[in-house]
N, C-alpha and C positions, 0 to 999 in steps of 0.2 A: 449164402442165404440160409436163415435159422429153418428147417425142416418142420412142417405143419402142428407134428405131434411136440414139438419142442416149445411152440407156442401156446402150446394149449397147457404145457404142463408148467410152465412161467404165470399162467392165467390163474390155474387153481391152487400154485401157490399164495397168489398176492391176494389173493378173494380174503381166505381170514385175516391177514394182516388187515385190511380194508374194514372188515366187518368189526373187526374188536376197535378200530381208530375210531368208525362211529359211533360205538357202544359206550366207546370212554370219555366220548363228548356229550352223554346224554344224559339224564338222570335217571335215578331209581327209585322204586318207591321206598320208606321208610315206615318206620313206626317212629309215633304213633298216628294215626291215619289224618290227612294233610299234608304230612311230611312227604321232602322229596330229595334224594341226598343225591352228590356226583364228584366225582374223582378224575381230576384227568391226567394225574401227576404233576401238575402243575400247579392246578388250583382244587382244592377239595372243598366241600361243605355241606350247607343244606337250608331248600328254602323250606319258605315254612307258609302255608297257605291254608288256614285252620281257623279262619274269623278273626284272630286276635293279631294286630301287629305284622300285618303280612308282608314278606318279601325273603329276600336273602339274608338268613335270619343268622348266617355263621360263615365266614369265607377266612381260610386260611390260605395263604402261599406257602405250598406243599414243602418247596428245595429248601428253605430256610426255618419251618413250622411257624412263622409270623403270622398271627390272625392280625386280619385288616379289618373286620367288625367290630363293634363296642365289646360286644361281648356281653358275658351275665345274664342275658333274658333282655337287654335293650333291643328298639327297633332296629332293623340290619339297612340293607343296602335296594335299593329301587322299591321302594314302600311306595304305594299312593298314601297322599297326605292332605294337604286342604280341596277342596273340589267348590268353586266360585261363579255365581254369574252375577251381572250388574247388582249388586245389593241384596245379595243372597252368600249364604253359605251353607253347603249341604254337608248337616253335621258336623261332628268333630276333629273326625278323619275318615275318610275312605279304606283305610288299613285296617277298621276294624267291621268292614260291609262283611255280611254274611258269603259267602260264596262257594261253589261247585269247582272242584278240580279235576284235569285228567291229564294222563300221561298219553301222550299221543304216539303215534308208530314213528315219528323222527327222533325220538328222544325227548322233546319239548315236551313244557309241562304249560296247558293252557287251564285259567281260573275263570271265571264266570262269574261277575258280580248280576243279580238279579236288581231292577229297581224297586223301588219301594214308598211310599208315602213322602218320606222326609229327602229321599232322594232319588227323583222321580228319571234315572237314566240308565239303560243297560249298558256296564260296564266292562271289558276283557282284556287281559294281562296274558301273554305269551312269555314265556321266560326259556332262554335257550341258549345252551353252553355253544359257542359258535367257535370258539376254536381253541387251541388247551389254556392259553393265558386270556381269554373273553368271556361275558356274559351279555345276552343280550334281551333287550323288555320291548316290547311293544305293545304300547296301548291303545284299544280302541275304543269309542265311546258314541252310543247310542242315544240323544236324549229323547224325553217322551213328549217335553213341551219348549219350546221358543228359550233361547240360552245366548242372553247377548253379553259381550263378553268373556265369553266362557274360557275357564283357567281350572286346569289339574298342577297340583304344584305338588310335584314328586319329593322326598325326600328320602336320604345315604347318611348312617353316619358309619365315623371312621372309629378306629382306635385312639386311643391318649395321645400316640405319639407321632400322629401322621400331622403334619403342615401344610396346611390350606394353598395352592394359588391359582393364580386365575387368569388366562388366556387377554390380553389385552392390545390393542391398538399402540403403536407409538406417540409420545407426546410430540406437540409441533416445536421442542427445542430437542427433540432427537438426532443425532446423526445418525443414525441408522433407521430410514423409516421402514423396519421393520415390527408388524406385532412378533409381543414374545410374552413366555409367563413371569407374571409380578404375584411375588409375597404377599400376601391377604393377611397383613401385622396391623395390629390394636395401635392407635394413637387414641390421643386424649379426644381428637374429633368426631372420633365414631365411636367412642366408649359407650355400651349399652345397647347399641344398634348392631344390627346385621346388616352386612356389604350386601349391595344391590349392582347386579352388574346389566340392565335394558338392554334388548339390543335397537331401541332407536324412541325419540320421541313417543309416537304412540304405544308405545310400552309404560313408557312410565304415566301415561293416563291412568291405563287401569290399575296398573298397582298402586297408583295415590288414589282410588276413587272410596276408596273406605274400607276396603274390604277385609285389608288385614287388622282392623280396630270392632271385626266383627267378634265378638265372647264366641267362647271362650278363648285364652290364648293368644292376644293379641301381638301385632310384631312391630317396633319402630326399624325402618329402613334408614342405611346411609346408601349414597350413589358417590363414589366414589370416581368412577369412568365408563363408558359404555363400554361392550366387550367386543373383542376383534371377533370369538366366534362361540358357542355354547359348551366352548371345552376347557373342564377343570382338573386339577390334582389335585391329590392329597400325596407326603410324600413324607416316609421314615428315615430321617438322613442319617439317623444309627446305623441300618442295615441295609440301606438302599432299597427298600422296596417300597414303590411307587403305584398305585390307584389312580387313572386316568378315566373322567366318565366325559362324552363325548355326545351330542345330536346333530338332526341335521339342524340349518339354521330357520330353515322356514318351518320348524314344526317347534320351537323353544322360541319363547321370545325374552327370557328373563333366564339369568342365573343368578344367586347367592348363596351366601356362606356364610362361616360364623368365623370372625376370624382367630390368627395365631394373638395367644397372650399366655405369659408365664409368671405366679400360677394363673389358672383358669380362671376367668368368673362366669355368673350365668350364660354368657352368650360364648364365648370361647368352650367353654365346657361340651359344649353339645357336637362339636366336632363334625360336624354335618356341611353337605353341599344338598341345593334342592335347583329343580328345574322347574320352571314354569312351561306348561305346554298350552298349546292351541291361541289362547289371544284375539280369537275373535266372536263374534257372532255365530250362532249354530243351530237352526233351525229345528225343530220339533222334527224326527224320522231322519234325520242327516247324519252319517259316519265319519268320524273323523278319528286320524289317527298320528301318533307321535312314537318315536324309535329315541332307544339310548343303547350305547352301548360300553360297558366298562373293560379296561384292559390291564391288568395288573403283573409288573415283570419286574426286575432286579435290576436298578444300573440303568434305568431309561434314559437317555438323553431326550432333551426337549425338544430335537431336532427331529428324532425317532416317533417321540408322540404326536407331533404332526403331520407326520408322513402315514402314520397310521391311521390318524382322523381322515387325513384325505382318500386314503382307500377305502374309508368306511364311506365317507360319502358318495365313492364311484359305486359300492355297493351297494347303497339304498336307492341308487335312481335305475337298476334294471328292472 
C-alpha cells in the first residue's frame, strides 16, 4: 500500500500539470481590446468580439500551420448572421450588434448583445475551447416582444481549399441503409443556389416563407435531401485537415452550404456552412438556447466524426 505522505506528494504533483491543461484550453485576452486569443497546441487563434464581424475571426491547426478560416479580415467561424421572425428581419447581421465582452474564471469568453430598437432581443454568445481539437458556441436569446418563427442562422466560412459535405440519410436504392457524408458538388441543378439540407417538412415552411428574399442580400435555396443530422464538414484533401461543426438536433432545424465547384463562382466562393437555430415560436421574456460545437483534427475518418457527434450529444443532455 502507497504510504499517506506518498499520496499527497503524487497530488501536488499533478495539481500543475492539471492547472496549466485548463489554462491552455482557455483564452486570453489580447489587443486590441475585444480580442481574445488561445493556443492549445492543437488549435491556435483568436476570436474577435469588437462590433464588427464577430466570432472566431482566425483558427489555425497548429501540427501542420493550416489556417481553416478565410482569412484576410473576412468573417471567421460561428458568427451570428441573419436573426428572422415571420416577416421580419432584424438588420443586416447580428455579427455587427454592438456588444459587451468578458473573460470569465473557466476560461470562456461570454459577449453580451444588448437589444435595441431595430433589434428588440437580448442576445448571448458563450465561446469555449472545450477540448485541444474543439470550440464550442452557445447561444442564448432573449426576446422583448412575441417572435413567431423565430431563426438565428449562424454562419463559418472556411478556407479556399476545404470541400463542403454534408451528413445525409441513405437513398431508398441503398444497400447499405446507412446515413453517411455526401459531397456538397455544383451540378447545373443547383447552379446559383445554396444547398438546403431541413431537417423535416416544417422546416422548409419557414425557410420558403420569404424571409431569405427579405434586402438586403437575398438567398435562392436548392433542397437537395433532408439531413440524417446537423453535422457538417469541411475538409482539405491536400493535407488532410478536416473541420467538423456539429448540433444537437432539436436545437438546428436547417443546415446549408455553398457548395464544391472549380473555379469558384459567387456561391461556391464563400466557402461557408451556416446553421439555422431555434425554428419556432418564442414568446416575449422566454430563453431559448442552441449549442454548436466544431472539432478539427488531421486524418478524421467519418466513422470517427460520428462517434464524436454522438458523445457530444451524450454531453449536451447532462
Amino acid at each position: 500500500m502507497r504510504p499517506p505522505w506518498a499520496i499527497t506528494m503524487v497530488f501536488l504533483l499533478a495539481t500543475p500539470s492539471l492547472a496549466a491543461e485548463q489554462a491552455r484550453l482557455g483564452f486570453r485576452p489580447a489587443e486590441p481590446s475585444g480580442y481574445f486569443q488561445f493556443n492549445t497546441h492543437v488549435l491556435r487563434g483568436m476570436l474577435q468580439l469588437n462590433g464588427k464581424s464577430q466570432g472566431v475571426s482566425q483558427l489555425v491547426y497548429a501540427p501542420s500551420g493550416v489556417e481553416v478560416t478565410r482569412g484576410g479580415g473576412h468573417v471567421g467561424i460561428f458568427s451570428p448572421y441573419r436573426v428572422f421572425s415571420t416577416g421580419k428581419r432584424y438588420t443586416h447581421a447580428a455579427r455587427d450588434w454592438p456588444s459587451r465582452s468578458r473573460l470569465r474564471a473557466d476560461g470562456a469568453v461570454e459577449a453580451f448583445f444588448p437589444p435595441a430598437d431595430e433589434h428588440p432581443m437580448e442576445m448571448a454568445a458563450v465561446y469555449r475551447v472545450s477540448a485541444p481539437d474543439a470550440i464550442d458556441l452557445e447561444l442564448s436569446v432573449k426576446p422583448l416582444v412575441d417572435m413567431p418563427k423565430f431563426e438565428v442562422f449562424l454562419s463559418s466560412y472556411f478556407g479556399k481549399d476545404f470541400i463542403a459535405w454534408m451528413y445525409l440519410p441513405p437513398n431508398r436504392f441503398a444497400k447499405k441503409a446507412q446515413p453517411g457524408f455526401v459531397r456538397a458538388d455544383w451540378c447545373p441543378l443547383v447552379d446559383s443556389n445554396y444547398l438546403l439540407f431541413p431537417r423535416d417538412q416544417d422546416a422548409i415552411k419557414i425557410l420558403f416563407d420569404g424571409r431569405y428574399q427579405i434586402p438586403p442580400s437575398g438567398v435562392d435555396w436548392a433542397v437537395p435531401r433532408w439531413m440524417a443530422a446537423p453535422l457538417a464538414l469541411r475538409r482539405f484533401e491536400a493535407t488532410g485537415v478536416t473541420a467538423a461543426l456539429m448540433c444537437p438536433p432539436e436545437e438546428c432545424f436547417a443546415v446549408s452550404l455553398s457548395y464544391n465547384k472549380t473555379p469558384p463562382d459567387n456561391v461556391a466562393g464563400h466557402q461557408s456552412v451556416y446553421q439555422s437555430f431555434f425554428g419556432r415560436d418564442v414568446a416575449a421574456g422566454e430563453t431559448v438556447r442552441a449549442r454548436c460545437r466544431l472539432v478539427v483534427g488531421k486524418d478524421l475518418a467519418d466513422d470517427e466524426i460520428v462517434k464524436r457527434y454522438e458523445r457530444y450529444l451524450e454531453e449536451v443532455k447532462r
